[in-house]
C-alpha positions as CSV (number, residue, x, y, z in Angstrom):
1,X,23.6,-29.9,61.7
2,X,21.2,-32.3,64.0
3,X,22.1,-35.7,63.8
4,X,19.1,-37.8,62.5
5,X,17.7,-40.8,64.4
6,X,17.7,-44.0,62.9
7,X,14.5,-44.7,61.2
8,X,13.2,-41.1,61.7
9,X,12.4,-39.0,58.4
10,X,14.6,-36.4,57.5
11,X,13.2,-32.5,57.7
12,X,12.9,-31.9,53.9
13,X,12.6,-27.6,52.8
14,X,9.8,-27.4,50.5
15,X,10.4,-24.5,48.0
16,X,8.0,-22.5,46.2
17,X,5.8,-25.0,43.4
18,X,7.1,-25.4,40.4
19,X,10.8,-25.1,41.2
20,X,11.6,-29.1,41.8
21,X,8.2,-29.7,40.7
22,X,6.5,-29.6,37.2
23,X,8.2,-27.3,34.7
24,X,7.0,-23.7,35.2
25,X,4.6,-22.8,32.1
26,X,6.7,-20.2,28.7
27,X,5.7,-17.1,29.1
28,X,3.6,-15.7,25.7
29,X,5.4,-14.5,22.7
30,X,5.3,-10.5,22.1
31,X,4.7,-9.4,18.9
32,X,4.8,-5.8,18.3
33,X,2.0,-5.0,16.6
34,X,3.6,-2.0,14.5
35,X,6.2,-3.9,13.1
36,X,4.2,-6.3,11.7
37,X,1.8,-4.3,10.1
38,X,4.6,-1.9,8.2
39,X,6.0,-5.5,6.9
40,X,2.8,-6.0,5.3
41,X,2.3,-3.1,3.6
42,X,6.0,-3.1,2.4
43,X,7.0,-6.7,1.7
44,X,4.9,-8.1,-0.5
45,X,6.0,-5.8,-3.1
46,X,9.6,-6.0,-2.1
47,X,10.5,-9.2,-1.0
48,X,11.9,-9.8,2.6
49,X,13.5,-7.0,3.5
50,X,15.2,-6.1,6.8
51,X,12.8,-3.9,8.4
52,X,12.0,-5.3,12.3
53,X,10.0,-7.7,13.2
54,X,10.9,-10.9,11.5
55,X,10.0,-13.1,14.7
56,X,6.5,-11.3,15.5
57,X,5.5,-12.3,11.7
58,X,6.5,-16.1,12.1
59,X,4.2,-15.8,15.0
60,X,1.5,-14.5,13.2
61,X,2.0,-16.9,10.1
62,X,2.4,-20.2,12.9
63,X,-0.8,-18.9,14.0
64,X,-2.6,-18.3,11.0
65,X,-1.6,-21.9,9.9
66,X,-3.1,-23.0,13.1
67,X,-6.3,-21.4,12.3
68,X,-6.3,-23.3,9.0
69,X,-5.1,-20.6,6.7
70,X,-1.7,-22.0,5.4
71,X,1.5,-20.0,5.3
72,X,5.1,-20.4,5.2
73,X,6.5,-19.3,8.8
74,X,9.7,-18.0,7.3
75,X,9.4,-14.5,8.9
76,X,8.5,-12.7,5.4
77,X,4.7,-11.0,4.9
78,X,4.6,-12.1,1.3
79,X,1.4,-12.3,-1.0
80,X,0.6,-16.0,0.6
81,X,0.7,-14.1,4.4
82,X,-1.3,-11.6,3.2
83,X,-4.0,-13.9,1.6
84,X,-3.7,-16.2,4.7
85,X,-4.6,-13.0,7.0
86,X,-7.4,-11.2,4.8
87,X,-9.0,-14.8,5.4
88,X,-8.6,-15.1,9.2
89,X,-10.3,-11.3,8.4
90,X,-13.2,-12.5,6.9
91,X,-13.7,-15.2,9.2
92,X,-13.9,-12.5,11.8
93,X,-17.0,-11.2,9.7
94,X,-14.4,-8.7,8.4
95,X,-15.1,-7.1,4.6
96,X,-13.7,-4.3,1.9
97,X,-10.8,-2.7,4.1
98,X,-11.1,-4.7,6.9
99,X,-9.9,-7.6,5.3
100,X,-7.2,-6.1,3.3
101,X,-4.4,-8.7,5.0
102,X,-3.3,-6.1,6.8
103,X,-3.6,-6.7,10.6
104,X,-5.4,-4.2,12.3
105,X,-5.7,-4.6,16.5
106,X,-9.3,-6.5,17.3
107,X,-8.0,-9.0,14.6
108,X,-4.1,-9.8,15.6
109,X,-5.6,-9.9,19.8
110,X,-8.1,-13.0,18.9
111,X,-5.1,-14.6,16.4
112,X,-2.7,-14.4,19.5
113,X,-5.3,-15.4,22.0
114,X,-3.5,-18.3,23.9
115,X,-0.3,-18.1,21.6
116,X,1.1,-14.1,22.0
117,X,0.6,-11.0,23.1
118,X,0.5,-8.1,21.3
119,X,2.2,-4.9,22.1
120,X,2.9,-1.4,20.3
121,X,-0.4,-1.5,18.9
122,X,-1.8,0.7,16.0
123,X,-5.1,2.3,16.5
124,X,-6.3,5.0,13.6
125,X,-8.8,6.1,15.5
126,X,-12.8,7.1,14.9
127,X,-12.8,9.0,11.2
128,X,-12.5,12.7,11.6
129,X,-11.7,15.7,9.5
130,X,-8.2,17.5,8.3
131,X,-9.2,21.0,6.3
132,X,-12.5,19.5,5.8
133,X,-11.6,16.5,4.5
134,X,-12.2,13.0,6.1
135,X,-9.3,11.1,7.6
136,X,-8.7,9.2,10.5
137,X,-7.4,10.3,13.8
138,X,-4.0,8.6,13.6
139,X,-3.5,10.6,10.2
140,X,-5.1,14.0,11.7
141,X,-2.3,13.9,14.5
142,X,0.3,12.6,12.2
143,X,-0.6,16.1,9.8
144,X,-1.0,18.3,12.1
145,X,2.7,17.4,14.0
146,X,3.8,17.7,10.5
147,X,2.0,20.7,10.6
148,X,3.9,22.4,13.3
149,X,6.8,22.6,11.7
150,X,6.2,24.6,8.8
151,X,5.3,28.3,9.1
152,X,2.9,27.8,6.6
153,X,-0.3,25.6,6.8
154,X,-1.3,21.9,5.2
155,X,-4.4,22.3,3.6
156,X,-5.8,18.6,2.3
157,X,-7.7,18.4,-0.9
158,X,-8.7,15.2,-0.8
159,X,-8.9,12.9,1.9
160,X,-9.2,8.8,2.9
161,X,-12.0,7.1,2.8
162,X,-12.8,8.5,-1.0
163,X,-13.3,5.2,-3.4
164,X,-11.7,4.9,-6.3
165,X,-11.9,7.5,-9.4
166,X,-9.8,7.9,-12.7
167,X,-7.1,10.3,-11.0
168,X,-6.2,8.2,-8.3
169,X,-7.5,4.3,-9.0
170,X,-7.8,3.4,-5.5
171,X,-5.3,4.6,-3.6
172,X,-7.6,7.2,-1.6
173,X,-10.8,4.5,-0.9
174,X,-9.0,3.8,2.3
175,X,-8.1,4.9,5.2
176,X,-3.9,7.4,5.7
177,X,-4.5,9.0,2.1
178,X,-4.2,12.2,1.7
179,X,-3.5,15.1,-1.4
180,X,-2.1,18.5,-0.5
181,X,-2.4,22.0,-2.2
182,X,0.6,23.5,-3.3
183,X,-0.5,25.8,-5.6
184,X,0.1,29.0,-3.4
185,X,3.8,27.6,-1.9
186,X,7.2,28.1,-4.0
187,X,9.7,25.2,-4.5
188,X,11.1,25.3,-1.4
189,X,7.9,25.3,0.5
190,X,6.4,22.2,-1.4
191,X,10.1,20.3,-0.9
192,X,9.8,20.9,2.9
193,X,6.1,19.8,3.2
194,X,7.2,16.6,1.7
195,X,10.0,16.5,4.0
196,X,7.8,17.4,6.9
197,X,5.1,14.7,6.1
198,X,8.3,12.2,6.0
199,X,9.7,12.9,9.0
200,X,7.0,12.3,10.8
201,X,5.9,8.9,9.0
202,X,3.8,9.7,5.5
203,X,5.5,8.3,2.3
204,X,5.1,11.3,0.6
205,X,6.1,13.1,-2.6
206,X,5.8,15.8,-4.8
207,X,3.6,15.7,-7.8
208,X,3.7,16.9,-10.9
209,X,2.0,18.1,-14.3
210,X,4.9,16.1,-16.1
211,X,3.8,13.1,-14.5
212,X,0.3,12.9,-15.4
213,X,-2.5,15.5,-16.3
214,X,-3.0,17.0,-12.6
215,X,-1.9,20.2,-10.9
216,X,1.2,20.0,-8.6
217,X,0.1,18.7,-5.3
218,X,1.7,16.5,-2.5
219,X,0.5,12.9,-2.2
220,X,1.2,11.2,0.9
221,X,0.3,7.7,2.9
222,X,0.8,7.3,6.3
223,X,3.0,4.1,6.5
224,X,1.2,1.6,8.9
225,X,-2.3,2.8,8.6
226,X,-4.2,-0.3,9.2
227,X,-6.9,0.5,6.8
228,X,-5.1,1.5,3.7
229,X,-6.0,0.0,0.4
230,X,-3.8,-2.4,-0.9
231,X,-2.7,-0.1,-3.7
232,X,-1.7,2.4,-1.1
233,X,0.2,0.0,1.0
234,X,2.0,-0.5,-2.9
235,X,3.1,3.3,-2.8
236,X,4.2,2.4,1.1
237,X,6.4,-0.7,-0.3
238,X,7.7,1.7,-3.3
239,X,8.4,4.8,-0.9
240,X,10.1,2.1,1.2
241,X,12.5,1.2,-1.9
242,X,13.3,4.6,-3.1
243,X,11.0,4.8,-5.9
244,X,7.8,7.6,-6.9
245,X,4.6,5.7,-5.9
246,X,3.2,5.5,-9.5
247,X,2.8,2.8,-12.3
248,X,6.3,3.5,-13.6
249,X,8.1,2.4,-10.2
250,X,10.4,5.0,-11.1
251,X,13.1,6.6,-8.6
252,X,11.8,8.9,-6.6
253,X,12.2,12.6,-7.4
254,X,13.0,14.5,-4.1
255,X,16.0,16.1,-3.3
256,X,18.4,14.8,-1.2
257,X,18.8,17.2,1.1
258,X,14.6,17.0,1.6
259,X,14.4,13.0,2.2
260,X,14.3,11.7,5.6
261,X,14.8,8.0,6.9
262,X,12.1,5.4,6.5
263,X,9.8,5.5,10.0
264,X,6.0,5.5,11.0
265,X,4.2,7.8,14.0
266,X,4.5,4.9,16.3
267,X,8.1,5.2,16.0
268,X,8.7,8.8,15.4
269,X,6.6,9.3,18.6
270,X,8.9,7.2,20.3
271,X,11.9,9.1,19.4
């Protein structure tokens, strides 16, 4: 090492900015997007459960509070998160559906702007048709992967989108509803179209004429469809807990051996 002179300044390495300097600036908070949105549908009919995605909901619910819409940032999407979001929704210019408290993607990017980022988005898609009947394009791929596996074909009665009527109160006026006809198919065939709809993400079940005055169909919601209803996203929450998706909350009806494990198409498509 050179000596250095008296008096003289020593040679001093200067080293990229920030590393002696001023304290490099956190990186953004990820929330993933999918997570969060199948805890809304499911938890506040359940209670805190422990699906994923605790931390990307306290994000959401610190930023909601920021925005004025006050909510406990405990990691839980109850009834006050829900509220809280359907009115960061309507401030948005958001109405009907699109403020259901349910985040959808244009809405959760400007709640994160400057706080997270959001990642493993849900997109539905433009509306289109499945047998004729109006869905959205998240819910036509999600039928017709389910589709695929049967050796017999998925023929919707009645679609999303629908309002609300006597039959099915409002479960079909938005968006990842969907009826089945099973009137040609024998037992087997109607307990493996419930069992394909699940696998790939629907909460889904067998109906029958014992339960109410209807023909035996299949009912399914596709778990994490941003524009469900909120009585859908109910039939999400009760699928999620083992029970039928009606008024009586009672157990569900399937088979064992035709049940599958609770997932979404975000997450059945990544394997």
């Amino acid at each position: 090492m050179m000596p250095v002179r008296a008096g003289a300044l020593p040679f001093v390495l200067v080293v990229g900015a920030g590393a002696l300097g001023a304290p490099r600036a956190e990186a953004a908070a990820a929330v993933n997007m999918d997570e969060v949105v199948v805890q809304s549908q499911v938890e506040p009919v359940t209670g805190q459960t422990k699906l994923p995605g605790d931390a990307g909901v306290e994000e959401v619910q610190r930023a909601l509070s920021a925005k004025g819409h006050q909510t406990g940032a405990d990691g839980w999407y109850g009834d006050e998160t829900v509220e809280a979001y359907s009115q960061w929704q309507e401030d948005l210019g958001f109405t009907g559906i699109g403020a259901n408290g349910i985040p959808g993607p244009s809405s959760l990017v400007k709640l994160g702007d400057g706080r997270f980022d959001v990642q493993r988005v849900i997109d539905v898609g433009d509306r289109t048709t499945y047998s004729g009947k109006p869905v959205n394009q998240r819910t036509a791929d999600m039928l017709a992967e389910a589709d695929g596996a049967l050796s017999w074909r998925i023929t919707v009665t009645q679609g999303s989108y629908q309002g609300c009527s006597d039959a099915s109160a409002c479960t079909h006026a938005g968006g990842g509803a969907i009826d089945i006809s099973v009137k040609d198919l024998s037992t087997e065939q109607r307990w493996k179209t419930v069992e394909a709809l699940r696998e790939v993400g629907f909460a889904a079940w067998l109906r029958t004429p014992e339960q109410a005055d209807w023909p035996y169909h299949v009912h399914a919601v596709a778990v994490g469809d941003t524009d469900t209803h909120r009585e859908a996203a109910d039939q999400v929450a009760d699928y999620h807990a083992g029970k039928n998706g009606l008024a009586s909350h009672a157990p569900d009806n399937t088979p064992e051996g035709y049940r599958a494990s609770f997932t979404w198409w975000e997450a059945y498509e990544r394997g």
